[in-house]
C-alpha angles and dihedrals in degrees: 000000000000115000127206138209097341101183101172096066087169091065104034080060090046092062097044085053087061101049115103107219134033126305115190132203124216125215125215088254089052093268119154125207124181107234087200079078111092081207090059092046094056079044092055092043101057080073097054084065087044091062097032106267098315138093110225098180138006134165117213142175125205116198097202121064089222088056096049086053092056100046087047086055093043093057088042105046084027086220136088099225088119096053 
């Protein structure tokens, strides 16, 4: 799933802290790197400084439906109060 201008990065990491299982995120080469890991998140937040504190595109997987659920929430509601 692609995901677009995410501003609050504290709680868009938030939510993927909660998730159970797994929730890649794909680099522009195919890389994946697993978000559940406290290291790909630093490396994805170097690019948040690159674009001025904000995410303009990602592409994820979740591999839990649940988890799916909540990151879908999360980018409609744009909080975490459901997680």
């Amino acid at each position: 799933m692609k995901v677009r201008n995410i501003q609050n990065i504290d709680a868009f990491f938030h939510v993927i802290d909660q998730c159970r299982g797994d929730v890649l995120l794909v680099t522009g080469e195919g890389d994946r790197l697993n978000l559940k890991s406290k290291l790909s998140q630093y490396v994805s937040l170097a690019k948040v400084f690159a674009t001025k504190g904000e995410i303009p595109e990602l592409e994820l997987i979740a591999k839990d439906e649940e988890d799916m659920a909540r990151l879908i929430d999360f980018m409609i509601r744009g909080d975490f109060s459901a997680a």
